[in-house]
N, C-alpha and C positions, 0 to 999 in steps of 0.2 A: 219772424212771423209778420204777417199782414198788422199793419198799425190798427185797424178795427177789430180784429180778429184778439187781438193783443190784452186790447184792452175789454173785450168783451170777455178773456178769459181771465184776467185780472180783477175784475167785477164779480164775477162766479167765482171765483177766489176767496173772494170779501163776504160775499152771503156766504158760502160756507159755512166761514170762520164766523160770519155773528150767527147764523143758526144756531149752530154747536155752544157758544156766548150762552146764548139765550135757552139752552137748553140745559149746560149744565147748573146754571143762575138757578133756573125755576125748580133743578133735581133738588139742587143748596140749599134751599128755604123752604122746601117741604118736607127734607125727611126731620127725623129725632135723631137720629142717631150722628150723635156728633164728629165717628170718624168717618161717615159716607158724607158728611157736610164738609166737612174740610179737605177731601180728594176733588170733591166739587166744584167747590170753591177755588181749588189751585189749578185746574184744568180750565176751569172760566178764564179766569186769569191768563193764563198761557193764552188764549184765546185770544185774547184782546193785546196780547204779543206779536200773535199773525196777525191781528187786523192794522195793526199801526203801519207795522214793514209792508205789508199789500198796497195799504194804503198810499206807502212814502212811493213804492214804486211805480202805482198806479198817477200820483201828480208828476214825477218824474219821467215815465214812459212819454206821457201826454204833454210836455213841453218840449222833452228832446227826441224821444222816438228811438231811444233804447233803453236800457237798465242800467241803474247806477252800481256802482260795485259794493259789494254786499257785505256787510257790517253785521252778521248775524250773532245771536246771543248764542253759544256754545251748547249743544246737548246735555254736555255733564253738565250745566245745571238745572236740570231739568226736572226738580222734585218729585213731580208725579210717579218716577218710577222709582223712589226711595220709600215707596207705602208696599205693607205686606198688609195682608190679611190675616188679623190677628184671630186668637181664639174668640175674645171678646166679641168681637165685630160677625165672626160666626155667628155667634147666638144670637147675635141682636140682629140678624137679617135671615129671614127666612128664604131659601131658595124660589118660593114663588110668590115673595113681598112685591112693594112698590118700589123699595131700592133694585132688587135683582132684576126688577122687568124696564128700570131705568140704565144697569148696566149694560143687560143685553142690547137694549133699544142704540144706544152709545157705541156700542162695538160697529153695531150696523154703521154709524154716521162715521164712525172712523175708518170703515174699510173703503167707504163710500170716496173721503178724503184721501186718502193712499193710494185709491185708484186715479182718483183725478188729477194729483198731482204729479206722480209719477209718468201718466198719457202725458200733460204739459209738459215737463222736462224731457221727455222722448221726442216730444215732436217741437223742441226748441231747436232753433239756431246758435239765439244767442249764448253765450258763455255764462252770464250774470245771468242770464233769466232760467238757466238751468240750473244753477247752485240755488233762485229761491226756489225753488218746485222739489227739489232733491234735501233741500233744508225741510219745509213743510212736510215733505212726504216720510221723512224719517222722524224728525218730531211726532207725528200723528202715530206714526209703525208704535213706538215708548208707548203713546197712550193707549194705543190698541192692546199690547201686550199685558199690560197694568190690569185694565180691563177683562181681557182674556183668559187673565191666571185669578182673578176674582170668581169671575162668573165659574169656571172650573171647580176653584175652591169650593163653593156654594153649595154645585151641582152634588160635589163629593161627600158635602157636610149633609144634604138631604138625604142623599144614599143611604149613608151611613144610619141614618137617624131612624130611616124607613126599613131598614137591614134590605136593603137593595143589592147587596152582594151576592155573587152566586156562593162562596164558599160560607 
């Protein structure tokens, strides 16, 4: 890609990834419920996982004018997707609490991510600069899925609750 073009999507790379920072920070410390804090909290985290590698890539890009070869932290350890949603955590979150409207709010920002990085590695050249967009974009896929099978759960636990089943 075009060295401006590069780095301007490298940058939009970075806001992204501190939106999201900063979005699951502020979910963290407002809910009570101590297991939507700590999914939060590790997902912030992961966050600031992309923004370091963006970042290394983006001073790296801009001195040599292509991608360093990628060093990436491995999926499998990627805790986020080692969380179920417990019975407990049912109860303690109502389907149209301020957690579940921070879930779905989250799915949006991750599909969002998955789109974007996925177009960057499609319309990469480089080799390195295709493994970080294809790293990012499957990392995000874990959190979206996490996410997806929550909000799910939730939806099912209301149902349930509301006897919203046809049978």
């Amino acid at each position: 890609m075009e060295n401006n073009k590069t780095l301007d999507i490298l940058k939009t790379a970075i806001l992204l990834e501190k939106r999201g920072k900063e979005f699951y920070s502020k979910v963290a410390s407002q809910t009570n419920i101590e297991s939507v804090k700590k999914i939060f909290e590790l997902m912030s985290a992961e966050e600031d996982i992309h923004i370091e590698e963006l970042s290394k890539q983006y001073l790296f890009y801009d001195k040599n004018k292509s991608f360093t070869k990628n060093s990436y932290i491995s999926l499998n350890n990627n805790n986020v997707a080692n969380f179920v949603l417990s019975e407990e955590m049912k109860h303690q979150i109502s389907a149209a609490s301020y957690e579940a409207a921070a879930i779905s709010a989250a799915i949006d920002m991750e599909n969002k991510a998955i789109e974007a990085y996925t177009k960057f590695a499609n319309e990469s050249t480089d080799d390195n600069e295709k493994e970080l967009f294809l790293w990012l974009a499957n990392w995000e896929k874990d959190h979206h899925h996490l996410l997806h099978e929550l909000d799910k759960q939730l939806q099912e636990q209301i149902w349930y609750d509301n006897n919203f089943w046809p049978f």
